[in-house]
CHARMM-style PDB file with segment names, atoms N, HN, CA, C and O in Angstrom:
ATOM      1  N   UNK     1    -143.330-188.819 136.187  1.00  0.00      PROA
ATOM      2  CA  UNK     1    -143.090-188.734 134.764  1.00  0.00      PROA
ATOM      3  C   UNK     1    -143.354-190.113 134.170  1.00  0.00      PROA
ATOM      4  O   UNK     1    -143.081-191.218 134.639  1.00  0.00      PROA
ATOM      5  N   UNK     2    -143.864-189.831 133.192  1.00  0.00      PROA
ATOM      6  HN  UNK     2    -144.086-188.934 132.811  1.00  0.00      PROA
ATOM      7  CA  UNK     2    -144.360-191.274 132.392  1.00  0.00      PROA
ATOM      8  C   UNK     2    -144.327-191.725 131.097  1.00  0.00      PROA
ATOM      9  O   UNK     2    -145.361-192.072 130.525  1.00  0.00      PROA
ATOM     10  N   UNK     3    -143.325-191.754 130.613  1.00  0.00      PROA
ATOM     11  HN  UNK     3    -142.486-191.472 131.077  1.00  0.00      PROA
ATOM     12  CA  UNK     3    -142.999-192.462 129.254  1.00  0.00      PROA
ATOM     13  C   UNK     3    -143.749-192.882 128.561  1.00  0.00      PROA
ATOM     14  O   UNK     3    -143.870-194.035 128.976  1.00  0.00      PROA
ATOM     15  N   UNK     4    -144.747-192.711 127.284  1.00  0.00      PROA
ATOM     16  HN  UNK     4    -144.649-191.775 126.946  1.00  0.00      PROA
ATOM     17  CA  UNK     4    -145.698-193.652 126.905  1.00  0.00      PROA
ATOM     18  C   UNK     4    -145.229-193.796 125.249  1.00  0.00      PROA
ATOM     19  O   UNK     4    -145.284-194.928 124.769  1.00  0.00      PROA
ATOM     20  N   UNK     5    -144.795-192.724 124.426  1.00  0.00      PROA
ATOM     21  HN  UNK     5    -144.751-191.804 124.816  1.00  0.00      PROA
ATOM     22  CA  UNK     5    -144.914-192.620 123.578  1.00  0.00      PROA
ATOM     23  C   UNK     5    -143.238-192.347 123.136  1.00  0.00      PROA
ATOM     24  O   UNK     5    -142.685-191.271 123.363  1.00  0.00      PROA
ATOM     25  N   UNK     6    -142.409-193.748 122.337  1.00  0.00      PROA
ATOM     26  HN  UNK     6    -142.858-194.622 122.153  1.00  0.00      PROA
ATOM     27  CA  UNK     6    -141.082-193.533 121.192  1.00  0.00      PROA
ATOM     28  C   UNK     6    -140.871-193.985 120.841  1.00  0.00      PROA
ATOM     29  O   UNK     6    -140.884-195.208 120.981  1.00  0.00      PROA
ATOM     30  N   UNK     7    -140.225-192.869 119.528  1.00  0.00      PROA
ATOM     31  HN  UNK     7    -140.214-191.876 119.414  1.00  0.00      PROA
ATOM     32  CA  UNK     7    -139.580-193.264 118.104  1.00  0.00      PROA
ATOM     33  C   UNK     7    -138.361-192.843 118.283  1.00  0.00      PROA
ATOM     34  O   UNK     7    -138.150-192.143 119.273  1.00  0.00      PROA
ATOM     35  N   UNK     8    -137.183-193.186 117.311  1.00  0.00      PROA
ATOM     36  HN  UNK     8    -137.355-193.755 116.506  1.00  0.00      PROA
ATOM     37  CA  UNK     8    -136.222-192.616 117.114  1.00  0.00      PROA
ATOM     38  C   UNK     8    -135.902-191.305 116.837  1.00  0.00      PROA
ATOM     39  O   UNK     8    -134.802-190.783 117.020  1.00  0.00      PROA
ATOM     40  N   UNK     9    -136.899-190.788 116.391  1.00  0.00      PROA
ATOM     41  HN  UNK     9    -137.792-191.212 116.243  1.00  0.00      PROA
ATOM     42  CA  UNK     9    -136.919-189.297 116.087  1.00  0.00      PROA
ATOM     43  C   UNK     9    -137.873-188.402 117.883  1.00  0.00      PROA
ATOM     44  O   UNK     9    -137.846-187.223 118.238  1.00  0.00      PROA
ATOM     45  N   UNK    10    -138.412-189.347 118.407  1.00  0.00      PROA
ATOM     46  HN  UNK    10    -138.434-190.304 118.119  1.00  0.00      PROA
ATOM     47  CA  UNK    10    -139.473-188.343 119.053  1.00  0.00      PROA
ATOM     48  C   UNK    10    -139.440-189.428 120.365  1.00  0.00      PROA
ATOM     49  O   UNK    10    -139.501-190.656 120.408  1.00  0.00      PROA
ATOM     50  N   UNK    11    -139.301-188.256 121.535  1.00  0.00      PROA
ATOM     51  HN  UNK    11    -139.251-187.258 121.500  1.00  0.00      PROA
ATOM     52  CA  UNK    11    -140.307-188.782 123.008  1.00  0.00      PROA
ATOM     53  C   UNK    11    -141.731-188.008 123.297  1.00  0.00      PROA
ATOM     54  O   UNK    11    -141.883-186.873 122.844  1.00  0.00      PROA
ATOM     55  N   UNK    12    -142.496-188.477 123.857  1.00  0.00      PROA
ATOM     56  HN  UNK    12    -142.373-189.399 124.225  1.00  0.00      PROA
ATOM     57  CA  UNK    12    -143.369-188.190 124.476  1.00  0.00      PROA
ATOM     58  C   UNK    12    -143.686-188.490 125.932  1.00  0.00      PROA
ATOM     59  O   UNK    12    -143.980-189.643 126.247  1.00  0.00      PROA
ATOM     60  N   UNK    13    -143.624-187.112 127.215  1.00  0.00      PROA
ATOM     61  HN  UNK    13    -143.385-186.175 126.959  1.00  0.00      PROA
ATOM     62  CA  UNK    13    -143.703-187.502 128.114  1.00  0.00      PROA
ATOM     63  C   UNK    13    -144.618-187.003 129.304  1.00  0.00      PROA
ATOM     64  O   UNK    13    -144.549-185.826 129.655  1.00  0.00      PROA
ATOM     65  N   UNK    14    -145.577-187.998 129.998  1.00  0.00      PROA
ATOM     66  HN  UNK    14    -145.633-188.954 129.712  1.00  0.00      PROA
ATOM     67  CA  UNK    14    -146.704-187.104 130.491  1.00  0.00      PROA
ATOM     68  C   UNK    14    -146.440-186.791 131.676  1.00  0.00      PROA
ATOM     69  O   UNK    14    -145.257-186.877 132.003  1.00  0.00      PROA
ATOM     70  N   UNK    15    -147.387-186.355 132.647  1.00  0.00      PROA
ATOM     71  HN  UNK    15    -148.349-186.285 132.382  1.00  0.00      PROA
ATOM     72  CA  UNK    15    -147.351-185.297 133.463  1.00  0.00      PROA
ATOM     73  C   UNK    15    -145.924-184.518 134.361  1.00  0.00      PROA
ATOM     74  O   UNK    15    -145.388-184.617 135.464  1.00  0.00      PROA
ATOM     75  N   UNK    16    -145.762-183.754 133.140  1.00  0.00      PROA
ATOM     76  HN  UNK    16    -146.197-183.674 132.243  1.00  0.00      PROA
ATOM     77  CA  UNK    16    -144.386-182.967 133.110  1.00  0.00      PROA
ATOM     78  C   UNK    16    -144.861-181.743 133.967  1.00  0.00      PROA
ATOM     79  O   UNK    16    -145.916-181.286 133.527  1.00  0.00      PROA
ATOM     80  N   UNK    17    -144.332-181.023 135.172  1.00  0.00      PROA
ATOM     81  HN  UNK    17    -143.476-181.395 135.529  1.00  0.00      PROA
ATOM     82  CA  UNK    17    -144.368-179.727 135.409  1.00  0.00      PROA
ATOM     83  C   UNK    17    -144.070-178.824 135.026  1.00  0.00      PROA
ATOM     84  O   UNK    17    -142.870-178.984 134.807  1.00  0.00      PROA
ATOM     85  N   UNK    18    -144.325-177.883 134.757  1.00  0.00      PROA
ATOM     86  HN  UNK    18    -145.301-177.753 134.935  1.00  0.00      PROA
ATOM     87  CA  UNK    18    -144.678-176.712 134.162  1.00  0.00      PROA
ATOM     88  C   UNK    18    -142.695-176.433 133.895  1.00  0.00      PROA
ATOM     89  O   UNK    18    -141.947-176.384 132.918  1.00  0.00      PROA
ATOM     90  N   UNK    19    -142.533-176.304 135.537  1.00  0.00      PROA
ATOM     91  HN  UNK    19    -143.141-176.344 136.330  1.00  0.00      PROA
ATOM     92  CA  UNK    19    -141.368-175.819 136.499  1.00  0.00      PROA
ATOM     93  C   UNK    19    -140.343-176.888 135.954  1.00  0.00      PROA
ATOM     94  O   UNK    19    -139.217-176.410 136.090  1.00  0.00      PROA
ATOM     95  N   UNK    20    -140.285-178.173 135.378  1.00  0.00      PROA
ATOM     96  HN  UNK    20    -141.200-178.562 135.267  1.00  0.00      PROA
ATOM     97  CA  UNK    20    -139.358-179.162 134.932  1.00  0.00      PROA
ATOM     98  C   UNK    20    -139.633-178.865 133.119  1.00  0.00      PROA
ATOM     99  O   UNK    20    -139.211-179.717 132.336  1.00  0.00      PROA
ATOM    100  N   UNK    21    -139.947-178.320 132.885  1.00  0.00      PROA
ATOM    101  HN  UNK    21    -140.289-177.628 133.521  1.00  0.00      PROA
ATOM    102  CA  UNK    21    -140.215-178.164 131.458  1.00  0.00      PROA
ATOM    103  C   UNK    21    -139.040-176.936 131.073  1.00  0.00      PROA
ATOM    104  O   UNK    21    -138.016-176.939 130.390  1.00  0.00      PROA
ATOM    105  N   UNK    22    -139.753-175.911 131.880  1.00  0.00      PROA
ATOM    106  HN  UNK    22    -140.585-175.909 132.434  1.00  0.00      PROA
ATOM    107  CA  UNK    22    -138.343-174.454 132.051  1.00  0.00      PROA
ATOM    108  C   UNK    22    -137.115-174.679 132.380  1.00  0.00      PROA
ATOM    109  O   UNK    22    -136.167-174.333 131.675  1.00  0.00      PROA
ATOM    110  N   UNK    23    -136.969-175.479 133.846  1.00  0.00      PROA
ATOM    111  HN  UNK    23    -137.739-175.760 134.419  1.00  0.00      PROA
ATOM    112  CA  UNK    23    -135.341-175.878 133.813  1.00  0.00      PROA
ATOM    113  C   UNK    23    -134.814-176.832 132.501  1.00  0.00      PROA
ATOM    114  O   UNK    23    -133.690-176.592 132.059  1.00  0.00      PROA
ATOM    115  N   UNK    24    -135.448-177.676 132.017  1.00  0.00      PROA
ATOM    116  HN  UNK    24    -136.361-177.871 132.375  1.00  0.00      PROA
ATOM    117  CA  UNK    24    -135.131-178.614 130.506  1.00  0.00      PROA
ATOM    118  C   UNK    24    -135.284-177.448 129.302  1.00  0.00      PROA
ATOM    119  O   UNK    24    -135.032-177.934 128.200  1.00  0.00      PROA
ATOM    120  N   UNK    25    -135.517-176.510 129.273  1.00  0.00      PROA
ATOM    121  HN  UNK    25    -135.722-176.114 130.168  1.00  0.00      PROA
ATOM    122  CA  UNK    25    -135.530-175.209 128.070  1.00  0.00      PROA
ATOM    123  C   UNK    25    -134.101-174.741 128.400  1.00  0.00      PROA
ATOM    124  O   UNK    25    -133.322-174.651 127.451  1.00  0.00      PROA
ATOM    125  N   UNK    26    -133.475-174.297 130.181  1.00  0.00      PROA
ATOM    126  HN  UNK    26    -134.108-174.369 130.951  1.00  0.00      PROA
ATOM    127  CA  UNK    26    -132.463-173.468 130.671  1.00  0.00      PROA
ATOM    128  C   UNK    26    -131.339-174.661 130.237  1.00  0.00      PROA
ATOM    129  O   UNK    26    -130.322-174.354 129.616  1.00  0.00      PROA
ATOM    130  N   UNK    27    -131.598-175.868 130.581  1.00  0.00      PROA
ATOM    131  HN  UNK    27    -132.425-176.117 131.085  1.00  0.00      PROA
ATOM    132  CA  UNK    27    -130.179-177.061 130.643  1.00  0.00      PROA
ATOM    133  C   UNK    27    -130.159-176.881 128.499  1.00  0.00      PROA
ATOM    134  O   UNK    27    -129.364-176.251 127.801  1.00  0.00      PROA
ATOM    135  N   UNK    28    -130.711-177.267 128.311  1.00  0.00      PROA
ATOM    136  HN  UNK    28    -131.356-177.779 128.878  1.00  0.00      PROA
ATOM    137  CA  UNK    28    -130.561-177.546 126.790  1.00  0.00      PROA
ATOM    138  C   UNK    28    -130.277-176.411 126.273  1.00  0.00      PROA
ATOM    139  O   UNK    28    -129.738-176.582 125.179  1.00  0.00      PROA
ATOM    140  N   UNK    29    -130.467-174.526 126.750  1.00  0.00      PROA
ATOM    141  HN  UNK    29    -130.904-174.388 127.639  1.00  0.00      PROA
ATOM    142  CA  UNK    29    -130.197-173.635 126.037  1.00  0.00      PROA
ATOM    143  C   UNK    29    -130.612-173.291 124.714  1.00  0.00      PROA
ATOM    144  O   UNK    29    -131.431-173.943 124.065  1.00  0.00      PROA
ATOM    145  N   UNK    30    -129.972-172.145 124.285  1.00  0.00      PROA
ATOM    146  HN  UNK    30    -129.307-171.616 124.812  1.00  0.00      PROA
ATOM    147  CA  UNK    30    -130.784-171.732 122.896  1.00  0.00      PROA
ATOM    148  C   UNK    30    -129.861-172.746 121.224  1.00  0.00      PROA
ATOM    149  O   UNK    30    -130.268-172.975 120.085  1.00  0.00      PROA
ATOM    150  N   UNK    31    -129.037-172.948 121.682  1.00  0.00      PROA
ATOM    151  HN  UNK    31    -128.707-172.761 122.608  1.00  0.00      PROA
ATOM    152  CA  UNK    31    -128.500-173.723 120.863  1.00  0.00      PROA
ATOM    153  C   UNK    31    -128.792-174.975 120.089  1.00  0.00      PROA
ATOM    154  O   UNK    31    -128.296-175.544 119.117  1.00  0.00      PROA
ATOM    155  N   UNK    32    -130.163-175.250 121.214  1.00  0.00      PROA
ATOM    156  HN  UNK    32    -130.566-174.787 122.004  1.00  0.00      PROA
ATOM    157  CA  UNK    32    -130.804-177.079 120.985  1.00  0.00      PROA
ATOM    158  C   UNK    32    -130.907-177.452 119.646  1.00  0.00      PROA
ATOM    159  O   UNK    32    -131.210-176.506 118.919  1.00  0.00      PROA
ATOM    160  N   UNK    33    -130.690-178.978 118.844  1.00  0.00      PROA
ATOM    161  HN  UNK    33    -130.443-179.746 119.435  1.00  0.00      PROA
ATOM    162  CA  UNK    33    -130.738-178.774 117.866  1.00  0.00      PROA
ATOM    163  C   UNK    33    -132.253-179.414 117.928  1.00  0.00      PROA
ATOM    164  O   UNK    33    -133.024-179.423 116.969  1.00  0.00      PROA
ATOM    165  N   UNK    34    -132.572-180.009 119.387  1.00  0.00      PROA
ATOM    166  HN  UNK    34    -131.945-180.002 120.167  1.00  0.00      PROA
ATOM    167  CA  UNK    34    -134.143-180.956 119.483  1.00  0.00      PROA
ATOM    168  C   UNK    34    -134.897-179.676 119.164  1.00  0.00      PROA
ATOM    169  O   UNK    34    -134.398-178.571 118.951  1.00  0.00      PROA
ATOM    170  N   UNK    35    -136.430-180.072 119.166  1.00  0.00      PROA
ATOM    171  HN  UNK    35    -136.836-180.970 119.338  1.00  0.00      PROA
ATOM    172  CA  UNK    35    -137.631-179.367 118.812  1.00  0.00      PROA
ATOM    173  C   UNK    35    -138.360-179.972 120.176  1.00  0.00      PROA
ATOM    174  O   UNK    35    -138.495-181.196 120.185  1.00  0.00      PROA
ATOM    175  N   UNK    36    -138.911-179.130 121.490  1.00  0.00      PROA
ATOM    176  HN  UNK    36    -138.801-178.136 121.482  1.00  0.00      PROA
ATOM    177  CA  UNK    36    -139.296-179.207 122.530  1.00  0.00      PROA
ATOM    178  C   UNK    36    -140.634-178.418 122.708  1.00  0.00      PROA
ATOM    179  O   UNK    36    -140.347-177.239 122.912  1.00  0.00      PROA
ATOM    180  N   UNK    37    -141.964-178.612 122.709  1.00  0.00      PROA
ATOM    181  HN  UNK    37    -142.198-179.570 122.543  1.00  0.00      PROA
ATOM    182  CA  UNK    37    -143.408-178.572 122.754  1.00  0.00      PROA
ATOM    183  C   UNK    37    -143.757-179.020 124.451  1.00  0.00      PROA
ATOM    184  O   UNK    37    -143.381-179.923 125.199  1.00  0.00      PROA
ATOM    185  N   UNK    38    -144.649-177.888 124.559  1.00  0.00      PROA
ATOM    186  HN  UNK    38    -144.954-177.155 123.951  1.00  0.00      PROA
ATOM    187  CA  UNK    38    -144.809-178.329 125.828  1.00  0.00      PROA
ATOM    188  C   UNK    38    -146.749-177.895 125.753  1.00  0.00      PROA
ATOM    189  O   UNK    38    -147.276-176.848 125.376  1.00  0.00      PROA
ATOM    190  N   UNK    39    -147.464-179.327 126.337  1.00  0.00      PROA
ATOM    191  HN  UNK    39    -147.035-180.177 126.643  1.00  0.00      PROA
ATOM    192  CA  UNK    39    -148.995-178.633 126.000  1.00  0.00      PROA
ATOM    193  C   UNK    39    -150.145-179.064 127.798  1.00  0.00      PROA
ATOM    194  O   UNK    39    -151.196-179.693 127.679  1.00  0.00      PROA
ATOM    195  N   UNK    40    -149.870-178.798 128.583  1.00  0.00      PROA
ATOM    196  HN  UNK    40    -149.016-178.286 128.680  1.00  0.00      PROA
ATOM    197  CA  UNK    40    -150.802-179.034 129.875  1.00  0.00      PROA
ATOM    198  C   UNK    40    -150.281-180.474 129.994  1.00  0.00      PROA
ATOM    199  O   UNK    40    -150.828-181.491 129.567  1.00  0.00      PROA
ATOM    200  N   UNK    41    -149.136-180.366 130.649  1.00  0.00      PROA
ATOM    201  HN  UNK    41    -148.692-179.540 130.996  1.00  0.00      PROA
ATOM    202  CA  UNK    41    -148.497-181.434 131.152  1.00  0.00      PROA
ATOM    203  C   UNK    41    -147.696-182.563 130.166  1.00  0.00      PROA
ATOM    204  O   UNK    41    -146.754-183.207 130.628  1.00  0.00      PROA
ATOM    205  N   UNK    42    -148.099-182.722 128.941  1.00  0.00      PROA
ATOM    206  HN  UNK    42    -148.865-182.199 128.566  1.00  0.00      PROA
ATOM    207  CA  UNK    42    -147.483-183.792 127.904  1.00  0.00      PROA
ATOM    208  C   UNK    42    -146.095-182.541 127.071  1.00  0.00      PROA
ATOM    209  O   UNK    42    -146.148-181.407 126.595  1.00  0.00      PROA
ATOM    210  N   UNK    43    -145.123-183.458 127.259  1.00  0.00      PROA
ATOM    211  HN  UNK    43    -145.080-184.379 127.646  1.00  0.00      PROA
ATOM    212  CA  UNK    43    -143.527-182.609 126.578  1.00  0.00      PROA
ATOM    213  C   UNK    43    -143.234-183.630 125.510  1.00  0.00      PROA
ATOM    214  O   UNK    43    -143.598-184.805 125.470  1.00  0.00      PROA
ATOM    215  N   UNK    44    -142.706-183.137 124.890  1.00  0.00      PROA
ATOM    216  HN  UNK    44    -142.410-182.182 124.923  1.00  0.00      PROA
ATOM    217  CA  UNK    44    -142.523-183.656 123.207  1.00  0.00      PROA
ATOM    218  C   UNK    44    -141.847-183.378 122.770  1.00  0.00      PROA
ATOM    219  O   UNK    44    -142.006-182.251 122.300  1.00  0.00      PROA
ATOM    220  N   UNK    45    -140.356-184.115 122.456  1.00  0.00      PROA
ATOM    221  HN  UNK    45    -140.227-185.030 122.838  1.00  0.00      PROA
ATOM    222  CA  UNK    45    -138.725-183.486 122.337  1.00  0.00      PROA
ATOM    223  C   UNK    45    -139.150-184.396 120.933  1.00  0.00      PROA
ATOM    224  O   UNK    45    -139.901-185.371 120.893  1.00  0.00      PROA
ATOM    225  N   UNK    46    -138.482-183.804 119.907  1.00  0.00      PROA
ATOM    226  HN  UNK    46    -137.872-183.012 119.939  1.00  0.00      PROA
ATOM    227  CA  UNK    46    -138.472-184.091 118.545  1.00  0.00      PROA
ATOM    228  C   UNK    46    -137.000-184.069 118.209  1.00  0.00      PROA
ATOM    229  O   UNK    46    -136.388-183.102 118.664  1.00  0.00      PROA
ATOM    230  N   UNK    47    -136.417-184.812 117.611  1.00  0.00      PROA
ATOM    231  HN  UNK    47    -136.914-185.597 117.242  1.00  0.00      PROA
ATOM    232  CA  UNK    47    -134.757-184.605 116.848  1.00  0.00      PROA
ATOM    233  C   UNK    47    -135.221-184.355 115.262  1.00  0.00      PROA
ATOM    234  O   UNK    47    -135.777-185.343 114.781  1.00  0.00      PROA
ATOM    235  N   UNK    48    -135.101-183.285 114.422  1.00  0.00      PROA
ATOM    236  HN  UNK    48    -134.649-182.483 114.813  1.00  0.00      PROA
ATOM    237  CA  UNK    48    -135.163-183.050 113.426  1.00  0.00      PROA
ATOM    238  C   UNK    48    -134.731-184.367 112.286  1.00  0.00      PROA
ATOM    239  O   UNK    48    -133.746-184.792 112.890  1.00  0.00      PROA
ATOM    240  N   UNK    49    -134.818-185.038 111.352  1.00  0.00      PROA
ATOM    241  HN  UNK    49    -135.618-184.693 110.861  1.00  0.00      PROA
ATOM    242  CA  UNK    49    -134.700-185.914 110.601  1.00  0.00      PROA
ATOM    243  C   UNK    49    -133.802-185.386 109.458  1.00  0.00      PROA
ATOM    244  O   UNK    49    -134.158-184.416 108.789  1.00  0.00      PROA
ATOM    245  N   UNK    50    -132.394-186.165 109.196  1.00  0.00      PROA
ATOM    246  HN  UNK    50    -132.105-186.953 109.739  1.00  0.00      PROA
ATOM    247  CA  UNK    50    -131.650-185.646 108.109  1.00  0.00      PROA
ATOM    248  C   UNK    50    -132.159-184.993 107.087  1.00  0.00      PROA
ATOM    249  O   UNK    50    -131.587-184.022 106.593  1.00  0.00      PROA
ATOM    250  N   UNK    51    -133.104-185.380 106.731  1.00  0.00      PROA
ATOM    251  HN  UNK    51    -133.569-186.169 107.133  1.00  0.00      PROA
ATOM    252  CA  UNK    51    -133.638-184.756 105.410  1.00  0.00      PROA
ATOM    253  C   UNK    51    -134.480-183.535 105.231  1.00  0.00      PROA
ATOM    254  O   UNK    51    -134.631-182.768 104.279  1.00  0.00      PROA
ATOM    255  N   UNK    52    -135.070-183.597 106.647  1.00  0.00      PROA
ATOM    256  HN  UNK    52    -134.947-184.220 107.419  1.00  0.00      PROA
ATOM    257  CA  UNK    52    -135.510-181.984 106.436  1.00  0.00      PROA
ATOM    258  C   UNK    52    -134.515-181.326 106.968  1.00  0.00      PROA
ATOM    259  O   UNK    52    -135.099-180.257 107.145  1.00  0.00      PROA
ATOM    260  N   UNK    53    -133.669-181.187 107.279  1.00  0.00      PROA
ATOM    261  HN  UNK    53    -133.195-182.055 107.134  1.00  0.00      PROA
ATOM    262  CA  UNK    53    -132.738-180.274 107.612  1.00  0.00      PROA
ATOM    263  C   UNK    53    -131.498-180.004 106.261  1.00  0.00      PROA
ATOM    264  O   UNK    53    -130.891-178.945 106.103  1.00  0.00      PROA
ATOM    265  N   UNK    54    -131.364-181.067 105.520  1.00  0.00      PROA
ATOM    266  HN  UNK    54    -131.857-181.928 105.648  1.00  0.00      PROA
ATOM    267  CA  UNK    54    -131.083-180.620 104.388  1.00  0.00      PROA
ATOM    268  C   UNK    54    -131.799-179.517 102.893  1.00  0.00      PROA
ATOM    269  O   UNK    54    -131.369-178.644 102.139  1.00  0.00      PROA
ATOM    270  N   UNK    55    -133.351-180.403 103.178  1.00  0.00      PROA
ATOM    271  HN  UNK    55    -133.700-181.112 103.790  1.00  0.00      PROA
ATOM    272  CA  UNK    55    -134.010-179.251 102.445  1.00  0.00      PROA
ATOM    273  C   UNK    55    -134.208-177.468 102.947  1.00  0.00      PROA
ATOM    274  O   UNK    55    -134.373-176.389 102.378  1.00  0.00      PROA
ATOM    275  N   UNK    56    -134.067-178.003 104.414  1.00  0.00      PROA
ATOM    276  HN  UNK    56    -133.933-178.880 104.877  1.00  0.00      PROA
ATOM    277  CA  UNK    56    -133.768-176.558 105.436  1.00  0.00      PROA
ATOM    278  C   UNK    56    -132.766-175.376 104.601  1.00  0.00      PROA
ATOM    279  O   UNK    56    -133.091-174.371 103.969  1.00  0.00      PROA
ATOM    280  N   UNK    57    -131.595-175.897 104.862  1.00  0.00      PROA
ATOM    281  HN  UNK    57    -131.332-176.714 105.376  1.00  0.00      PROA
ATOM    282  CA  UNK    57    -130.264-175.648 104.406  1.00  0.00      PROA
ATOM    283  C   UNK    57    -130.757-174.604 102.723  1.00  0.00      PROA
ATOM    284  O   UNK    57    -130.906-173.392 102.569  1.00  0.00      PROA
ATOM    285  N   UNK    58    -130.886-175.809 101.703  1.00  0.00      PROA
ATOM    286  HN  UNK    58    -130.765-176.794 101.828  1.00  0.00      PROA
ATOM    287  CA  UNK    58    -131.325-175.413 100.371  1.00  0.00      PROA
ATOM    288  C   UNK    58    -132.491-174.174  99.799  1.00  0.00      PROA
ATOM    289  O   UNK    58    -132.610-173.433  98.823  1.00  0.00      PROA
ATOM    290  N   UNK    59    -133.303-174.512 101.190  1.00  0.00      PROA
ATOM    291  HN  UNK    59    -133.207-175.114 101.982  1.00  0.00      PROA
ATOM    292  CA  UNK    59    -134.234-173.222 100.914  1.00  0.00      PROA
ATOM    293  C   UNK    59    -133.856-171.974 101.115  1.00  0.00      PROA
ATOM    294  O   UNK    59    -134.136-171.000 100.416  1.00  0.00      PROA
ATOM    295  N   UNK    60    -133.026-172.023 102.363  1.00  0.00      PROA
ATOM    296  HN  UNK    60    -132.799-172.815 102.930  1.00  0.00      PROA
ATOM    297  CA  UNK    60    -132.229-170.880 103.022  1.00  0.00      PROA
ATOM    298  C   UNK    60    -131.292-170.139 101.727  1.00  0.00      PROA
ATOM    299  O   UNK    60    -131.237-169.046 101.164  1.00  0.00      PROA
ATOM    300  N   UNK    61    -130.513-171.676 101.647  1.00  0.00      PROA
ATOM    301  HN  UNK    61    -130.559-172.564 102.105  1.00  0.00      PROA
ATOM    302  CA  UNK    61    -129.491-170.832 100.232  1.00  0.00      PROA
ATOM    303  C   UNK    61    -130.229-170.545  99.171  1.00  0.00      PROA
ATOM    304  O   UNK    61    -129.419-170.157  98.330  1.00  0.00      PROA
ATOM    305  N   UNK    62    -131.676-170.497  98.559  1.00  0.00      PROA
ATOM    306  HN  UNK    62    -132.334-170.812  99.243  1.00  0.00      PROA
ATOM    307  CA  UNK    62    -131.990-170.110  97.624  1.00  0.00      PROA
ATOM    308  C   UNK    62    -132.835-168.345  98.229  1.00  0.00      PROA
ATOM    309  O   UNK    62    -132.774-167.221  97.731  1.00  0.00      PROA
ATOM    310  N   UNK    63    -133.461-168.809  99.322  1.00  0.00      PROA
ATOM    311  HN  UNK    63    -133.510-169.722  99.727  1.00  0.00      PROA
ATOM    312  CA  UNK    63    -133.805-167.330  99.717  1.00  0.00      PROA
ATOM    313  C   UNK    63    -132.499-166.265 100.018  1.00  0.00      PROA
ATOM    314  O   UNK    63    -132.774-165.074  99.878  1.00  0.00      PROA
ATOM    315  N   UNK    64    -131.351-166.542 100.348  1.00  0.00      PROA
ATOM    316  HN  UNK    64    -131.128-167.510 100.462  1.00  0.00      PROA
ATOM    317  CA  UNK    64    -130.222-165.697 100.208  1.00  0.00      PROA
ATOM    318  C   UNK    64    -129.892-165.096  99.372  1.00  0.00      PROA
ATOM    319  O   UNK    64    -129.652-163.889  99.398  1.00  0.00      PROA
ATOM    320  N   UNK    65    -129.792-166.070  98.155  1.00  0.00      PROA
ATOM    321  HN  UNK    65    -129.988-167.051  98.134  1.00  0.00      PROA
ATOM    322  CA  UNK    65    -129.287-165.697  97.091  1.00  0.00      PROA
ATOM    323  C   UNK    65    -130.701-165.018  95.936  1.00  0.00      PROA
ATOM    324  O   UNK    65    -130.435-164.610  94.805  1.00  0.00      PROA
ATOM    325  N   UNK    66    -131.917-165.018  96.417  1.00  0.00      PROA
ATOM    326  HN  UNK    66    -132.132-165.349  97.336  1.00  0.00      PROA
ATOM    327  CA  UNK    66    -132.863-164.474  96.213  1.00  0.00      PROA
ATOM    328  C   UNK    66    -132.624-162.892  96.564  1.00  0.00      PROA
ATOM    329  O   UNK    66    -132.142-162.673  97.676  1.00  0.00      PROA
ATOM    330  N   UNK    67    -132.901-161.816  95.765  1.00  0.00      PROA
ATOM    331  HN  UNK    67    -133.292-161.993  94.862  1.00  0.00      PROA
ATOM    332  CA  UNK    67    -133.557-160.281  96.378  1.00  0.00      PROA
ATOM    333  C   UNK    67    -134.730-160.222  96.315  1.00  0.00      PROA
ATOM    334  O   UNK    67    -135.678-160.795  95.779  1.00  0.00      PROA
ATOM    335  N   UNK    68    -134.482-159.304  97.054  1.00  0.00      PROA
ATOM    336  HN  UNK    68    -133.712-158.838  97.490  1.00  0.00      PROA
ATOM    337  CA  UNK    68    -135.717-159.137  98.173  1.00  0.00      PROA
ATOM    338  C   UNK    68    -136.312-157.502  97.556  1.00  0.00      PROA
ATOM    339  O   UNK    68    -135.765-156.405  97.665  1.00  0.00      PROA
ATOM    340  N   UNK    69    -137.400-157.806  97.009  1.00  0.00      PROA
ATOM    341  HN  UNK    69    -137.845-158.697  96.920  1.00  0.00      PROA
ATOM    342  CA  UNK    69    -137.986-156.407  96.451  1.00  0.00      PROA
ATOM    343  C   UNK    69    -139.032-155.840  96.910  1.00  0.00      PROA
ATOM    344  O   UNK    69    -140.173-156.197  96.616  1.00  0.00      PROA
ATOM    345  N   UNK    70    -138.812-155.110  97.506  1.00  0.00      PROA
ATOM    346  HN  UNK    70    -137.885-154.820  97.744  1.00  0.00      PROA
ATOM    347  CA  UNK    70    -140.028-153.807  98.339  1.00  0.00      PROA
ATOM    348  C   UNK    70    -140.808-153.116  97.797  1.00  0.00      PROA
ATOM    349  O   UNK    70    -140.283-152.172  97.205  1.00  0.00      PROA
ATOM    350  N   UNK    71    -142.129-153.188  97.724  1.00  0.00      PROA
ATOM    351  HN  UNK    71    -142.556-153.954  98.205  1.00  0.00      PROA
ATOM    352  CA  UNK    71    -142.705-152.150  96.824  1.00  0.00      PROA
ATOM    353  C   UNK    71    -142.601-151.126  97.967  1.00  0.00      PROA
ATOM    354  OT1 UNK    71    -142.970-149.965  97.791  1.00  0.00      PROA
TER     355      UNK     71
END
């Protein structure tokens, strides 16, 4: 495993196995709040940034409180 690429928000890590990618999906569960990409060996754990997760939030509460009309 090889470290090349971080930010505070993001790792990047290369030649990841397939098989260490799935057990890191099973340990972290469906609950994760990271964002985890996996593309022919390079894995890419992302932590969402306060601010889009607030505009997250706001869109949600406006599509809620939105109806929803079917033709």
């Amino acid at each position: 495993m090889l470290l090349t690429e971080h930010r505070a928000d993001r790792v990047v890590l290369y030649n990841i196995s397939w098989q260490k990618f799935e057990n890191l999906l099973v340990d972290l569960g469906e609950s994760r709040s990271a964002r985890v990409a996996y593309d022919d060996g390079t894995l890419e754990i992302m932590t969402p940034l306060p601010e889009h997760e607030y505009y997250k939030e706001i869109i949600g509460d406006i599509l809620n409180l939105t109806p929803l009309k079917v033709a």
